[in-house]
VOPA-859770 format. One record per residue: x, y, z of N, C-alpha, C in turn. Coordinates in nm, 3 decimals. Layout:
! VOPA-859770
     n.u     n.v     n.w    ca.u    ca.v    ca.w     c.u     c.v     c.w
       X       Y       Z       X       Y       Z       X       Y       Z
...
***
This chain:
! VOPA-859770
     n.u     n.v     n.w    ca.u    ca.v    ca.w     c.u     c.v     c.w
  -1.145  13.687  10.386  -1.084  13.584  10.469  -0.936  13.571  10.436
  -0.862  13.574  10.525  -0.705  13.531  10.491  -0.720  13.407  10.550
  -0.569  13.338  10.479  -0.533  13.248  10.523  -0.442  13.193  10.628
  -0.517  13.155  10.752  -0.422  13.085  10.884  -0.383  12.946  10.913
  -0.315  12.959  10.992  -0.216  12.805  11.004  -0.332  12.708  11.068
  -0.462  12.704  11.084  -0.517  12.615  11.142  -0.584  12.587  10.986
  -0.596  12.647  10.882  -0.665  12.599  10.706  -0.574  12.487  10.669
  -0.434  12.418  10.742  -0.400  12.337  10.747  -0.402  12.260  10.851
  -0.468  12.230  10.920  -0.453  12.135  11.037  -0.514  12.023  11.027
  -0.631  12.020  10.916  -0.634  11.853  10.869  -0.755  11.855  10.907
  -0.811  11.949  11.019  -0.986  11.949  11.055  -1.074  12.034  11.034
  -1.137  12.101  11.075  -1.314  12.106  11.023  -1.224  12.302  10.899
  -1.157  12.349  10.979  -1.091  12.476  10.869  -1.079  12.413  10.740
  -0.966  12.293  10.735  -0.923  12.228  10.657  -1.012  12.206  10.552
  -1.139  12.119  10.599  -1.225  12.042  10.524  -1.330  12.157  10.464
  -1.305  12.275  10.492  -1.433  12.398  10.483  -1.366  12.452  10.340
  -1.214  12.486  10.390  -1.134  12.514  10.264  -1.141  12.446  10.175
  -1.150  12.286  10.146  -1.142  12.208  10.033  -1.283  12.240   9.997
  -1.399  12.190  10.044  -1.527  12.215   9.999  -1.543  12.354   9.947
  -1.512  12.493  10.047  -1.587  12.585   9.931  -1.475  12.614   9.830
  -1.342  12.614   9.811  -1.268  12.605   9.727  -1.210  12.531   9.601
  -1.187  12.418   9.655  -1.108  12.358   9.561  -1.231  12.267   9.488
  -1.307  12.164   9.575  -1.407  12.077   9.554  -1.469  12.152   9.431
  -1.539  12.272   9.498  -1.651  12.418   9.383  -1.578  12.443   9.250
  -1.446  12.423   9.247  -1.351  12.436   9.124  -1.359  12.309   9.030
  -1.310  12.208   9.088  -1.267  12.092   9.003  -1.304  11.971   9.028
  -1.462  11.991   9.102  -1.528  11.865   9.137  -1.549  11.802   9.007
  -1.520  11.625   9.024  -1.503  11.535   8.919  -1.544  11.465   9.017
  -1.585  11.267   8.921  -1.613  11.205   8.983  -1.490  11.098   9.061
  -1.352  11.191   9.059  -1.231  11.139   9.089  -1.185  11.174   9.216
  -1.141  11.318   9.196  -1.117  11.368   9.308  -1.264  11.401   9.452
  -1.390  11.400   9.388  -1.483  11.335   9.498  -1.468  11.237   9.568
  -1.376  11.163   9.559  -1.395  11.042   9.584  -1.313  11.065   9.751
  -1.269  11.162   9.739  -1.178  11.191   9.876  -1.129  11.101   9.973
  -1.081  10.995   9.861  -0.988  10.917   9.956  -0.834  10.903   9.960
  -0.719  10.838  10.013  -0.591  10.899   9.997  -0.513  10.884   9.891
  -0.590  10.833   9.748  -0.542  10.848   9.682  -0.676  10.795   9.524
  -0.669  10.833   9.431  -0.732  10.811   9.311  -0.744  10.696   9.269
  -0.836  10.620   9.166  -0.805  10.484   9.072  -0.865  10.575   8.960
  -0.780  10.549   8.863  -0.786  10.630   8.694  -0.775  10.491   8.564
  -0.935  10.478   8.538  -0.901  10.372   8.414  -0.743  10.473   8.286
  -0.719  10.323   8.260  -0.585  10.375   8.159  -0.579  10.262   8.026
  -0.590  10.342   7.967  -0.556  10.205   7.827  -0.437  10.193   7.760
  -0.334  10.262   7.773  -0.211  10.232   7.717  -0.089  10.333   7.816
   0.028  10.264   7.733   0.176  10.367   7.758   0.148  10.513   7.805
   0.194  10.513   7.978   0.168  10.625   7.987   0.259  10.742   7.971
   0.264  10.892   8.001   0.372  11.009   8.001   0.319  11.034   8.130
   0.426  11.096   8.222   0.386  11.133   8.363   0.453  11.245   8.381
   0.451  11.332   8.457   0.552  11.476   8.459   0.524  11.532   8.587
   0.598  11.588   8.657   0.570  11.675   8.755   0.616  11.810   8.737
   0.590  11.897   8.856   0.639  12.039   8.787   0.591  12.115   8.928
   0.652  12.235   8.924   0.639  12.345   9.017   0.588  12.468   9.019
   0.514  12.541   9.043   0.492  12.687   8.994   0.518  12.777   9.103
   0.609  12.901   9.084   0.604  12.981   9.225   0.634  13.128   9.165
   0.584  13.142   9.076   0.568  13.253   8.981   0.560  13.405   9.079
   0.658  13.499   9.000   0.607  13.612   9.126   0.589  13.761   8.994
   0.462  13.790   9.004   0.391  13.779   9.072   0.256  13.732   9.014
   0.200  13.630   9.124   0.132  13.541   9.088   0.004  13.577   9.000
  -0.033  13.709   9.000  -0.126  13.711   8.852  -0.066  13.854   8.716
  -0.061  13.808   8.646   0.015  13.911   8.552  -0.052  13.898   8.425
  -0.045  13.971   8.353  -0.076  14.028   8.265  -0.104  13.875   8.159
  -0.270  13.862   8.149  -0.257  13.733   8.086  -0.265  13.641   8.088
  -0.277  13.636   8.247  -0.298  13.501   8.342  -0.239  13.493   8.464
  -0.243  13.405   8.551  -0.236  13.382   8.703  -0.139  13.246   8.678
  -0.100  13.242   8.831  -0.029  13.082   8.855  -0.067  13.036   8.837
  -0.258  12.966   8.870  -0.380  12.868   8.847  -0.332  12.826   8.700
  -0.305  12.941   8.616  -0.357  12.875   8.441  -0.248  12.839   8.436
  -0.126  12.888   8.458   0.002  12.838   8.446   0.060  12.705   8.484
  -0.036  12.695   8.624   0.040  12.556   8.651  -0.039  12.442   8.573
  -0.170  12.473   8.497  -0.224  12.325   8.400  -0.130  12.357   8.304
  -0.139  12.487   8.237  -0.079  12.483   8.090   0.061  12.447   8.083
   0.152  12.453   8.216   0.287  12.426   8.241   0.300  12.295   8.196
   0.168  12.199   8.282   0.200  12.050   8.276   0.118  11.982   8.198
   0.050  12.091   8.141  -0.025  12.018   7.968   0.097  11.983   7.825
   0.147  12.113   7.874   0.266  12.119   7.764   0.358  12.050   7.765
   0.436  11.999   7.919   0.491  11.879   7.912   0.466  11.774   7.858
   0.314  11.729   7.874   0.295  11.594   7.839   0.240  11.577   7.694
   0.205  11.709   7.650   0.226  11.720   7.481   0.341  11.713   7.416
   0.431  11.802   7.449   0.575  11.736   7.398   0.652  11.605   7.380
   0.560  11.531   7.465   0.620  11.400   7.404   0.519  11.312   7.314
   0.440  11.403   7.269   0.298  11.362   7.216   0.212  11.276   7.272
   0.224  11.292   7.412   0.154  11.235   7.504  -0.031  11.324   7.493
  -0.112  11.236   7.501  -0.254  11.338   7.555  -0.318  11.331   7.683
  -0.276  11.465   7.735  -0.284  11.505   7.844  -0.450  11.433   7.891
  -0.434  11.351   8.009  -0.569  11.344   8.099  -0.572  11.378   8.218
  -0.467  11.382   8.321  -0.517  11.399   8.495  -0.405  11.441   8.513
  -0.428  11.568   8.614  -0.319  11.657   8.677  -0.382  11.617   8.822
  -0.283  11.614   8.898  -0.267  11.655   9.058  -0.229  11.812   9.072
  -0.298  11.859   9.199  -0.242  11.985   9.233  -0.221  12.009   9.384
  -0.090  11.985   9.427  -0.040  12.034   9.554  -0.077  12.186   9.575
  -0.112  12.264   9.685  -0.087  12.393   9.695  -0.005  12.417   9.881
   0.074  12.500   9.863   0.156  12.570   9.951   0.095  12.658   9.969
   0.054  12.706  10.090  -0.055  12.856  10.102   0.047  12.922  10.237
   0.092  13.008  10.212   0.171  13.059  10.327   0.041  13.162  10.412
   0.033  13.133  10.569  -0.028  13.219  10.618  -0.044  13.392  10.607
  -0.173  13.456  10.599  -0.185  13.542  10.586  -0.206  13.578  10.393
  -0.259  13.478  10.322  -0.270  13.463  10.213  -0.409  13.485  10.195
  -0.461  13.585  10.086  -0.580  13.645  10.042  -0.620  13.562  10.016
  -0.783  13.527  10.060  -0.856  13.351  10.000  -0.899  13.417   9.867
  -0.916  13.479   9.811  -0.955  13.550   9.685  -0.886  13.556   9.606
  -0.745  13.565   9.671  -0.627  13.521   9.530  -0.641  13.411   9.540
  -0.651  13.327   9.616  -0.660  13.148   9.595  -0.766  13.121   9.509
  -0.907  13.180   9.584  -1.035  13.124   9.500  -0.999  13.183   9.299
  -0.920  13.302   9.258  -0.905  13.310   9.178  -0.785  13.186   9.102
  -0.720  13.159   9.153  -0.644  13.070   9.133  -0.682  12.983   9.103
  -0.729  12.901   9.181  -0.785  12.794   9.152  -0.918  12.783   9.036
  -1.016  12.868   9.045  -1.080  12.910   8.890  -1.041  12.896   8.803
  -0.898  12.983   8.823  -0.818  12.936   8.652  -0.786  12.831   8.641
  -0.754  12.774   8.693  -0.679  12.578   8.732  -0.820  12.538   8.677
  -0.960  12.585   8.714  -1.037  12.496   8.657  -1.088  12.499   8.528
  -1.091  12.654   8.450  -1.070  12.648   8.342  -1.002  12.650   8.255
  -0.835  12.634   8.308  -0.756  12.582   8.206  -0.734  12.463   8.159
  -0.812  12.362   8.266  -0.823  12.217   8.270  -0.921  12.163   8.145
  -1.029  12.239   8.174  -1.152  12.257   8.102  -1.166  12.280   7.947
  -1.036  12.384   7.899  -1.010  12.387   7.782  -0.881  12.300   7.705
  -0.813  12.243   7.821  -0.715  12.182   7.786  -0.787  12.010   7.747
  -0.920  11.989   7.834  -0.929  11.860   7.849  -0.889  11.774   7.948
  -0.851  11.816   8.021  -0.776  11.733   8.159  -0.864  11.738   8.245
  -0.862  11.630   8.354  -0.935  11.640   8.472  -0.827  11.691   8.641
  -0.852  11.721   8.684  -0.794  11.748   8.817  -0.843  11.665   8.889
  -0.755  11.528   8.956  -0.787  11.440   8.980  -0.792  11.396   9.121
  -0.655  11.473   9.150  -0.599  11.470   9.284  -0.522  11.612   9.342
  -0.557  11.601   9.498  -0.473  11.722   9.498  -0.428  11.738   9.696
  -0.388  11.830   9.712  -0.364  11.839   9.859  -0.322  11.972   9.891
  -0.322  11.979  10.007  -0.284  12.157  10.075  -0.235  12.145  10.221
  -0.111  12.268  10.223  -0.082  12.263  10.287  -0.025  12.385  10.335
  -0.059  12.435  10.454  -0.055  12.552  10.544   0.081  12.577  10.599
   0.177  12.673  10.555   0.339  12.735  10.661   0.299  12.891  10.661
   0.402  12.920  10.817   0.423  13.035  10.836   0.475  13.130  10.718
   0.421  13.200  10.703   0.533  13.348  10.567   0.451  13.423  10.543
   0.448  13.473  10.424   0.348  13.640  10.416   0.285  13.653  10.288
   0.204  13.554  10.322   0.105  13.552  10.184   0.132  13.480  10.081
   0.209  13.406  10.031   0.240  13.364   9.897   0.176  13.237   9.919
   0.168  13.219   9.750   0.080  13.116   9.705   0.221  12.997   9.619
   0.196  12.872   9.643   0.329  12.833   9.570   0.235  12.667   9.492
   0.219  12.624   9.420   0.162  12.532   9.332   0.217  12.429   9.280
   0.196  12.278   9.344   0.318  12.181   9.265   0.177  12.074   9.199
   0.208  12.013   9.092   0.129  11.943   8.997   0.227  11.824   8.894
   0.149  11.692   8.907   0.182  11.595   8.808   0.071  11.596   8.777
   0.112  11.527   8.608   0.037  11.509   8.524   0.040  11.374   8.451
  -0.051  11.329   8.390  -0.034  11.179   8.316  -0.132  11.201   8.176
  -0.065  11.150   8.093  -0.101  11.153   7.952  -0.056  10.999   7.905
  -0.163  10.997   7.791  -0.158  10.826   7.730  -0.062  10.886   7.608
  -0.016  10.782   7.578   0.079  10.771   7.448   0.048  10.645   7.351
  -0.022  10.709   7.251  -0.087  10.660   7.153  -0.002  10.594   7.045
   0.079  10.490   7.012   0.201  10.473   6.912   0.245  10.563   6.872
   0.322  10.680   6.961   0.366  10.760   6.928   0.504  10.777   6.987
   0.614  10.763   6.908   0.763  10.814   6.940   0.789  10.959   6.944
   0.805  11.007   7.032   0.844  11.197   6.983   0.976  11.168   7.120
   1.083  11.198   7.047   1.208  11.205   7.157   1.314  11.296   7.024
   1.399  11.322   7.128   1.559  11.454   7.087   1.625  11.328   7.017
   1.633  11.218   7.019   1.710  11.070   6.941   1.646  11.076   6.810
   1.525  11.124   6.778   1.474  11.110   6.642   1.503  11.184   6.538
   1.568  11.293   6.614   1.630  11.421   6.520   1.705  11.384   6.411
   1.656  11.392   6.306   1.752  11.349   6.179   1.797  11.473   6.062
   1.933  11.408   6.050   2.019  11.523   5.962   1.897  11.563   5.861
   1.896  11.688   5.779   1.783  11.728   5.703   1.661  11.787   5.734
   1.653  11.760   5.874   1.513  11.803   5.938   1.507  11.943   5.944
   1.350  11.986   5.974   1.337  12.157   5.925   1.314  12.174   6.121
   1.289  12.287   6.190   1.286  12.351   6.265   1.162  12.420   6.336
   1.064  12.424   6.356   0.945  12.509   6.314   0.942  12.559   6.495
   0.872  12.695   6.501   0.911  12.745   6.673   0.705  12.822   6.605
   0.622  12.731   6.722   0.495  12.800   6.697   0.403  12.911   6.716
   0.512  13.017   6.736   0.461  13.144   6.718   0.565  13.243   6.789
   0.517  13.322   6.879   0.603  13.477   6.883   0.699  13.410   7.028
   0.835  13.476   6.977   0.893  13.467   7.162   0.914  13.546   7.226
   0.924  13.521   7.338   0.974  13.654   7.437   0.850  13.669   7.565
   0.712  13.632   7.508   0.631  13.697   7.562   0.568  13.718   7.710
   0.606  13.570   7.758   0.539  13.571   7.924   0.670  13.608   8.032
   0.771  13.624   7.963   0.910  13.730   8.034   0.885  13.849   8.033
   0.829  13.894   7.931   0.820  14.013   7.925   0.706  14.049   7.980
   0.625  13.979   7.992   0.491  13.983   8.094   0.542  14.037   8.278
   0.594  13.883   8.275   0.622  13.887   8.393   0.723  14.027   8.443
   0.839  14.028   8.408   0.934  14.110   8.397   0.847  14.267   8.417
   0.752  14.321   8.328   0.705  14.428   8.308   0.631  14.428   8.440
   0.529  14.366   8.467   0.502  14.322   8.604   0.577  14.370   8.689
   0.673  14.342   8.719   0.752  14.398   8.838   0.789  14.502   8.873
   0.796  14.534   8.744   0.873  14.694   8.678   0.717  14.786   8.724
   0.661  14.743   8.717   0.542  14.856   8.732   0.540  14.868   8.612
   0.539  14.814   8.442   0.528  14.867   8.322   0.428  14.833   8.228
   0.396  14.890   8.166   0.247  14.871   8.031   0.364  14.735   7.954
   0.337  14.626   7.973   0.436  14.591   7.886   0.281  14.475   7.763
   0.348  14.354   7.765   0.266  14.258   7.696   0.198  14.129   7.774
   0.088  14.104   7.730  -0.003  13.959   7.780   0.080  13.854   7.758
   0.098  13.767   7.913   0.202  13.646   7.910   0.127  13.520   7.713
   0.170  13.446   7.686   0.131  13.409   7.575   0.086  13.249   7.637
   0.058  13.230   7.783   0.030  13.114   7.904  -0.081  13.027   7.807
  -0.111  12.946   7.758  -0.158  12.879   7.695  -0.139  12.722   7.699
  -0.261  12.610   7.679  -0.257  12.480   7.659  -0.218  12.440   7.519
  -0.122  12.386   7.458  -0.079  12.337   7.368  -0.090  12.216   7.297
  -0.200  12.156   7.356  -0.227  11.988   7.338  -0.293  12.027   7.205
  -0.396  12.056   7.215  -0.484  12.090   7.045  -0.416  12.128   6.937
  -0.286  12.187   6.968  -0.241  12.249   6.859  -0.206  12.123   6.815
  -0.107  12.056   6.933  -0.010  11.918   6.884  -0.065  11.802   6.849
  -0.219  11.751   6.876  -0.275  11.674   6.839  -0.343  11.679   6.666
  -0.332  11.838   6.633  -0.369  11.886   6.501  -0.245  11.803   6.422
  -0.135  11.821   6.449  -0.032  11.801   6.367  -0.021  11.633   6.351
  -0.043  11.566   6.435  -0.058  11.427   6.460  -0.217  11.375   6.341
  -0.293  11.433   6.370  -0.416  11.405   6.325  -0.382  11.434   6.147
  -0.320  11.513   6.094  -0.292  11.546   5.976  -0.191  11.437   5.933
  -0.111  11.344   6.044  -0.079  11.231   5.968   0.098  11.322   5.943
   0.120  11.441   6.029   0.262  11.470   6.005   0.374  11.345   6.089
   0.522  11.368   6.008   0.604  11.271   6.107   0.656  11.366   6.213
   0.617  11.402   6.347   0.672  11.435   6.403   0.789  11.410   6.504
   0.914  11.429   6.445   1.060  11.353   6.580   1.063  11.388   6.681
   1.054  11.528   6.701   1.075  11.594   6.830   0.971  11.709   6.875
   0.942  11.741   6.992   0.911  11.849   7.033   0.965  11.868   7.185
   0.967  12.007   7.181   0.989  12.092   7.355   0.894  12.237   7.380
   0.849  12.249   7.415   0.774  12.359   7.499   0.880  12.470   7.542
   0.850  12.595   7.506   0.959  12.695   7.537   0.929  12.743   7.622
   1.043  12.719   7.737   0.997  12.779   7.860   1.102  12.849   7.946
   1.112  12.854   8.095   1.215  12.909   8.120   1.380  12.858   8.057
   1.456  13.007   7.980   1.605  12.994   7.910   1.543  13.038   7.762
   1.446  12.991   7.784   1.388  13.085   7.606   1.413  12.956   7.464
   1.416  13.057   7.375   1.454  12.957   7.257   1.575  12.885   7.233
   1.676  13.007   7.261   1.768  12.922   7.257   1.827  12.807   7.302
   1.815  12.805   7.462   1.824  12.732   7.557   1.736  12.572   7.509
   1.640  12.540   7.488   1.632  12.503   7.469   1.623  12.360   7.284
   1.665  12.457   7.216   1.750  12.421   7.114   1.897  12.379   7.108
   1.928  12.424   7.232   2.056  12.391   7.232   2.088  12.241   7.306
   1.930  12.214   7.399   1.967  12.102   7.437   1.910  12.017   7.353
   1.825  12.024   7.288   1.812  11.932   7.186   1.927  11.846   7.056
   2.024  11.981   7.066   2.117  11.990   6.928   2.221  11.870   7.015
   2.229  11.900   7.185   2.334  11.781   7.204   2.209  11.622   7.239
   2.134  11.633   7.252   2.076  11.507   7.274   2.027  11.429   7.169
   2.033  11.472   7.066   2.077  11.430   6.921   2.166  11.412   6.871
   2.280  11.529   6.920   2.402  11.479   6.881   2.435  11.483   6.664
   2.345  11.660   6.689   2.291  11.681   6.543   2.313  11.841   6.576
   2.344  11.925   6.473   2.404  12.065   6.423   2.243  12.142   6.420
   2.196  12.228   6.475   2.129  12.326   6.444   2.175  12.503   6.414
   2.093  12.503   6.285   2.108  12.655   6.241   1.984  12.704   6.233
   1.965  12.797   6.250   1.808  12.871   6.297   1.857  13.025   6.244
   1.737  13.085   6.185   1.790  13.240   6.113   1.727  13.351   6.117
   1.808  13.422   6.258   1.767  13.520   6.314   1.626  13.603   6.233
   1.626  13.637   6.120   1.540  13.703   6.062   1.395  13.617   6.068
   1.377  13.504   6.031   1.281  13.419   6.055   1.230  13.362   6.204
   1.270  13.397   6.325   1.238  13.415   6.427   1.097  13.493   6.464
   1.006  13.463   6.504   0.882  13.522   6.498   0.869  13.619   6.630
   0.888  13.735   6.630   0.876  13.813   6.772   0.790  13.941   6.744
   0.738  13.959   6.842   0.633  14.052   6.834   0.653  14.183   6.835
   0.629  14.316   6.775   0.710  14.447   6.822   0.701  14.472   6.943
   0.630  14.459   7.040   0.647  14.486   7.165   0.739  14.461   7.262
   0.733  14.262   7.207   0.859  14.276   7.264   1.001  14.277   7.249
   1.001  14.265   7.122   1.136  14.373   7.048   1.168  14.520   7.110
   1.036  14.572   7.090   1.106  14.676   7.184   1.112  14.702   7.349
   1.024  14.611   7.425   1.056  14.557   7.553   1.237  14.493   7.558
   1.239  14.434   7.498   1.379  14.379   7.496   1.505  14.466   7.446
   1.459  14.561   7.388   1.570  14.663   7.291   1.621  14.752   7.448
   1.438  14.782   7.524   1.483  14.875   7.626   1.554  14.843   7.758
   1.535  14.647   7.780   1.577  14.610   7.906   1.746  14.519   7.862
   1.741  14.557   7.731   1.894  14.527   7.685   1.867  14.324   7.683
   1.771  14.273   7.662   1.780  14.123   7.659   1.739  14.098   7.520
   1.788  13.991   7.484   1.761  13.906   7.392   1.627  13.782   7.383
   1.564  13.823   7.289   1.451  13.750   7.248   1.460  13.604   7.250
   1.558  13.500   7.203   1.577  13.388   7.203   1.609  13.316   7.367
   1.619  13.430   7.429   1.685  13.394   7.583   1.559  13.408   7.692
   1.455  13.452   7.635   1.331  13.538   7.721   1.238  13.383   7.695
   1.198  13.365   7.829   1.085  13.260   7.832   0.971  13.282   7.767
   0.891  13.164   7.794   0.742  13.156   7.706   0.674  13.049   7.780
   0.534  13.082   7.810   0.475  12.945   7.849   0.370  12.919   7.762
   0.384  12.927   7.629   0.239  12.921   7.519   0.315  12.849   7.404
   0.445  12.841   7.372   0.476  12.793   7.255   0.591  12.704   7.273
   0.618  12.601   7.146   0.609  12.483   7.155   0.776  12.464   7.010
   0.838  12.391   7.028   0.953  12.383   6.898   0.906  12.238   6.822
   0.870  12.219   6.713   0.857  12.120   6.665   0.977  12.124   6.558
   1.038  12.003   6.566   1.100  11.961   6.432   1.077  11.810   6.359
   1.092  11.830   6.196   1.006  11.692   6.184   1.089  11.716   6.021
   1.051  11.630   5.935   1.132  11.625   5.808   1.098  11.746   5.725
   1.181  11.819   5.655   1.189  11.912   5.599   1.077  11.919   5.500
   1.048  11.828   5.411   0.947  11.818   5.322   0.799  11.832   5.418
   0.799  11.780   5.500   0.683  11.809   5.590   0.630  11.912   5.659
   0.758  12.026   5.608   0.748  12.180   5.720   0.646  12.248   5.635
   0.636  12.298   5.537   0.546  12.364   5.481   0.364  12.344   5.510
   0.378  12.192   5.522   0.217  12.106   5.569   0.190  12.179   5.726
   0.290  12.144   5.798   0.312  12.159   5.923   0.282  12.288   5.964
   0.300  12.392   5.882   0.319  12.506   5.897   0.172  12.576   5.894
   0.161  12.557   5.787  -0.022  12.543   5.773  -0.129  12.487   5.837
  -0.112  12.345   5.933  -0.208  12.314   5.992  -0.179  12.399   6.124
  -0.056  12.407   6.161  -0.043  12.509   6.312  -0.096  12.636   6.280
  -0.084  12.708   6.176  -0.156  12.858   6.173  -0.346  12.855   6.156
  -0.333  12.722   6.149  -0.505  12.721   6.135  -0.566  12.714   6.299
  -0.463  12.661   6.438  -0.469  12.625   6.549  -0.521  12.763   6.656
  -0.531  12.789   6.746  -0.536  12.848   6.823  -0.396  12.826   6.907
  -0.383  12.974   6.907  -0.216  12.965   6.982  -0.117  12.955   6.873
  -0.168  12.951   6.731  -0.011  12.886   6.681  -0.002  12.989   6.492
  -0.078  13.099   6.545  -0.140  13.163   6.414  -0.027  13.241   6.323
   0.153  13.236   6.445   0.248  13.301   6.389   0.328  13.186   6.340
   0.303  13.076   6.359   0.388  12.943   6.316   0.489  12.953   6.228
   0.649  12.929   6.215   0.726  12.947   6.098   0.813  12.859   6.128
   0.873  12.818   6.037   0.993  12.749   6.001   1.088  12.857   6.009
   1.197  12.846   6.110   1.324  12.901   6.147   1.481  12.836   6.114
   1.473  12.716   6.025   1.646  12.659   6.076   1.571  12.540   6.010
   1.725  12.460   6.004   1.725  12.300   6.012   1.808  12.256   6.091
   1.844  12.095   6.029   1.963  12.033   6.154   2.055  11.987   5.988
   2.129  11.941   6.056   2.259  11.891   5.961   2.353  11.828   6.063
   2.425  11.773   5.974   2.550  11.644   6.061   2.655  11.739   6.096
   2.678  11.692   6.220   2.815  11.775   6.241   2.880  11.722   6.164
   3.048  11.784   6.106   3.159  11.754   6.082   3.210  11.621   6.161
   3.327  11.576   6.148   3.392  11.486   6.198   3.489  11.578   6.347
   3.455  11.517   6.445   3.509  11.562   6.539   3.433  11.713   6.622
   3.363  11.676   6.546   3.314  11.867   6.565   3.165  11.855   6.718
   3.157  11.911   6.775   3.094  11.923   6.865   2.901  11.955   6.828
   2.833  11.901   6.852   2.710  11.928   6.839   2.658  12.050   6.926
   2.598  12.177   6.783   2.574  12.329   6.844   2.453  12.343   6.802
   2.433  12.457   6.854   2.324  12.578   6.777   2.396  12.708   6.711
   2.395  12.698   6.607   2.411  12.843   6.563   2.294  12.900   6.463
   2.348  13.057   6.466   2.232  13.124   6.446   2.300  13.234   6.318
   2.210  13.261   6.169   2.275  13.319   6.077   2.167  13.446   6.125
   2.289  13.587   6.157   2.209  13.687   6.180   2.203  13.792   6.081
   2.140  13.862   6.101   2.032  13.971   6.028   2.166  14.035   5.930
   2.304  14.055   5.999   2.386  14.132   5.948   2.467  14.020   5.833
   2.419  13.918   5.815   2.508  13.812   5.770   2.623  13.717   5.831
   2.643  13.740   5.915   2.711  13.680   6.011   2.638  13.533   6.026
   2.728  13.460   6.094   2.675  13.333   6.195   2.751  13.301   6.349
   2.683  13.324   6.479   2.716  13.321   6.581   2.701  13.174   6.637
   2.766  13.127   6.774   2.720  13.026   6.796   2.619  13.053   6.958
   2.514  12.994   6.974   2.435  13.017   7.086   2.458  12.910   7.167
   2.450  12.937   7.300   2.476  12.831   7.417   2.326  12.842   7.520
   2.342  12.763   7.610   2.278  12.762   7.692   2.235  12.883   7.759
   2.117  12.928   7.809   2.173  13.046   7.873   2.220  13.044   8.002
   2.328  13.139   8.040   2.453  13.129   8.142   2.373  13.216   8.254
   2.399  13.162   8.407   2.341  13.257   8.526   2.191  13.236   8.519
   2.148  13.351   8.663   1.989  13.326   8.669   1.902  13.349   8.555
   1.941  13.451   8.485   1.814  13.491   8.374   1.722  13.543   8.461
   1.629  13.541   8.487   1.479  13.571   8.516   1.405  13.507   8.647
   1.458  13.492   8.761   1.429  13.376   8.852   1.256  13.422   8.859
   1.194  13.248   8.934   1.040  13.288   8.949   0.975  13.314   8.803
   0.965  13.237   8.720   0.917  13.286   8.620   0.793  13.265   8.606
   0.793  13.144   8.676   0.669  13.049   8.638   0.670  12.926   8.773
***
């Protein structure tokens, strides 16, 4: 069956598509309820997030858009040590779209939900002219348990920790395109790991999810929203040979290459070693290391990232500049 412009028209196509599709995926006693909108008991401070997926191409090495777009917006709402409960899922189905890439799609949406813990609560679809593509938009809501995790908590002294290998779902994707044997995206739910670290009673200040711009990129916005010095050391960077040498051959840099599986925690230095150990006991987090700390800028001096490299040197890293990688995720 492909997909035509009447699977959006709101009648009996419409309602055939939700039932053998989406309903058969992520029937709950929420989104059964098929009315124009949800009621979700809630007991405290919530985290809410939205997000987009238009990943090309939509299944690669490792996973599909489906897993991507829970684990996208699981990981959001773990980063602020939020615990993930109810995602919405919009879908964009452009006519002439394989129902088999959808029905796979959506499968994964239901078992990434499934292992993440989330329910799929709400959702909607909607039918345009184009040539097959699948495009995925999703909020999410997570409770926040007396828990502060923000880039303001960052304190001079703090250690760095990045939870496992980078580079990997770029180089997924990327190889993908290329037609190449490359590596399995590293697409993963991150809540278990981050609730491990919480449950062990660590202080955690900050976290971010590494995602599109890579490591650096996102260290770097941390270093100004703190308004705190990061050094991180190239050698202690956790990357995998593959894609070291994926990256050696497409001339990119590892710290610049996305990820949708791993996560930057920083928290007090005395606490990194604990920290370090309960994440390698986790699923997803078995390369865990401490990379860097933070320190006070100077007087007058601008809040950076720099990086002490392999040759002895120290560079300074920025944002990354231009597209990078469009469609990643």
């Amino acid at each position: 069956m492909k997909i035509v412009m009447a699977h959006g028209s709101g009648g009996d196509m419409t309602r055939r598509l939700i039932e053998e599709i989406f309903s058969k995926a992520y029937g709950n006693e929420y989104l059964s309820q098929l009315e124009d909108s949800t009621v979700l008991p809630c007991e405290t401070k919530i985290a809410y997030t939205t997000d987009s997926f238009v990943v090309t191409p939509p299944v690669f090495p490792g996973g599909d858009i489906g897993r991507l777009a829970i684990c996208g917006t699981v990981n959001d709402l773990a980063a602020r040590g939020a615990v993930p409960k109810y995602v919405s899922c919009g879908f964009i189905l452009e006519e002439g779209l394989d129902a088999e890439l959808l029905k796979k799609a959506a499968e994964s949406m239901a078992l990434a939900a499934k292992e993440a813990g989330v329910l799929i609560a709400a959702g909607d679809t909607k039918v345009v002219e184009g040539k097959g593509g699948l495009y995925i938009n999703t909020s999410g809501i997570g409770f926040v348990y007396e828990r502060d995790v923000k880039a303001k908590n960052i304190r001079s002294g703090d250690a760095v920790i990045v939870s496992g290998t980078v580079g990997d779902h770029h180089a997924a994707i990327l190889g993908a395109r290329l037609g190449m044997q490359s590596v399995s995206s590293d697409v993963a739910p991150l809540n278990g790991m981050v609730e491990a670290l919480f449950e062990a009673g660590l202080n955690v200040h900050a976290m971010r999810d590494v995602t599109r711009g890579g490591l650096a990129t996102v260290l770097c916005e941390l270093a100004e929203a703190s308004e705190k010095h990061i050094e991180i050391d190239e050698e202690k960077i956790p990357v995998s040979a593959a894609v070291k040498s994926f990256a050696g051959l497409m001339g990119l840099e590892p710290v610049y290459m996305g990820n949708e599986g791993k996560m930057v925690i920083i928290l007090p230095a005395k606490e990194a070693e604990r920290a370090v150990g309960v994440l390698r006991m986790c699923k997803y987090a078995e390369n865990a290391a401490v990379i860097g700390h933070v320190y006070e800028p100077e007087k007058e001096e601008k809040p950076e990232l720099t990086v002490k490299t392999a040759l002895g040197g120290t560079r300074v890293l920025d944002v990354l500049a231009g597209e990078g990688l469009p469609r990643i995720c």
